[in-house]
C-alpha positions as CSV (number, residue, x, y, z in Angstrom):
1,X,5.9,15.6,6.5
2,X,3.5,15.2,9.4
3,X,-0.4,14.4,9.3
4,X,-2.8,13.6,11.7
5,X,-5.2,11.4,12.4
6,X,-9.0,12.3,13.3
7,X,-11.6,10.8,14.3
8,X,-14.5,10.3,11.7
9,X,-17.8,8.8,13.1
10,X,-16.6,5.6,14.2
11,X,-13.5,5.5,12.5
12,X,-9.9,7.4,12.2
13,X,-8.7,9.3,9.2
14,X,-6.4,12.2,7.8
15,X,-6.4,14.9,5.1
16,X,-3.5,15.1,3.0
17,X,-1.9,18.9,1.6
18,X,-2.7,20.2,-1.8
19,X,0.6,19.7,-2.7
20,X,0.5,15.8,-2.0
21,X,-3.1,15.4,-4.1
22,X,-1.6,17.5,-6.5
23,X,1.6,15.7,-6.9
24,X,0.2,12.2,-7.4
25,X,-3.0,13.4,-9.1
26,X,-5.4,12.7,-6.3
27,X,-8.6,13.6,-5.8
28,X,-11.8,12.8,-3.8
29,X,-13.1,9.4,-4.5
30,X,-9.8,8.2,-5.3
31,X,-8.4,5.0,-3.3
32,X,-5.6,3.9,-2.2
33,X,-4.0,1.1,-1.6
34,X,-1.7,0.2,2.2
35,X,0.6,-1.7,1.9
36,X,2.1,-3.3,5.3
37,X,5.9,-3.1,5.5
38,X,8.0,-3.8,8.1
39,X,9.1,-0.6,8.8
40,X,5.9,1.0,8.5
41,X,3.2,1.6,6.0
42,X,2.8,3.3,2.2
43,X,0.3,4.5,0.9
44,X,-0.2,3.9,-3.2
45,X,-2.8,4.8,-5.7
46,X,-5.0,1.7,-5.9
47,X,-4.3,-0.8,-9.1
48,X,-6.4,-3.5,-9.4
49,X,-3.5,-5.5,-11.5
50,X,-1.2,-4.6,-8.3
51,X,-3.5,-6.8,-6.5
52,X,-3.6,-9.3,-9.0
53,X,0.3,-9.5,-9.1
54,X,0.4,-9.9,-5.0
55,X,-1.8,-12.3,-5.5
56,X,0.1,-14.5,-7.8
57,X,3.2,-13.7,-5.7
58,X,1.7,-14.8,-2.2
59,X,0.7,-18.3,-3.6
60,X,4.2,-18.6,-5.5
61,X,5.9,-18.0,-2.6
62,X,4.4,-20.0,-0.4
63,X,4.2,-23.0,-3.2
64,X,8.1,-22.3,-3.9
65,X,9.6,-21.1,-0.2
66,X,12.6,-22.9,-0.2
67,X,13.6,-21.5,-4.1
68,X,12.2,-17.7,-2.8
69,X,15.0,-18.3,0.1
70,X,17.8,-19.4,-2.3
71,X,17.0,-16.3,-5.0
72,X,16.7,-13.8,-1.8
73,X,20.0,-15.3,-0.5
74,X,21.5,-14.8,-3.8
């Protein structure tokens, strides 16, 4: 599926189909959450414990790096 951006005042944004809001329950006032991948982007409905649990991640992984690599490496 294709959207587009647009220009809003000073910044960029899109509209999303019906069929989108009405699959993940969305509606105005709702926020999301992007998350930067390294393919691209997605977008999820915002958590706040999501944030919490990246949180805890980012300074685990940084703390433990060399035990990240070995459990990635399998």
């Amino acid at each position: 599926m294709k959207i587009k951006l647009q220009k809003l005042g000073n910044d960029l944004g899109t509209t999303f189909p019906k069929e989108i809001l009405d699959k993940f329950n969305l509606k105005e006032g709702d926020s999301l959450t992007v998350v930067v991948m390294e393919d691209g982007i997605k977008l999820i409905a915002y958590d706040p414990e999501f944030h919490r649990v990246m949180a805890a991640y980012k300074q685990g992984a940084s703390q433990y790096r060399n035990a990240m690599r070995d459990l990635a490496d399998g």
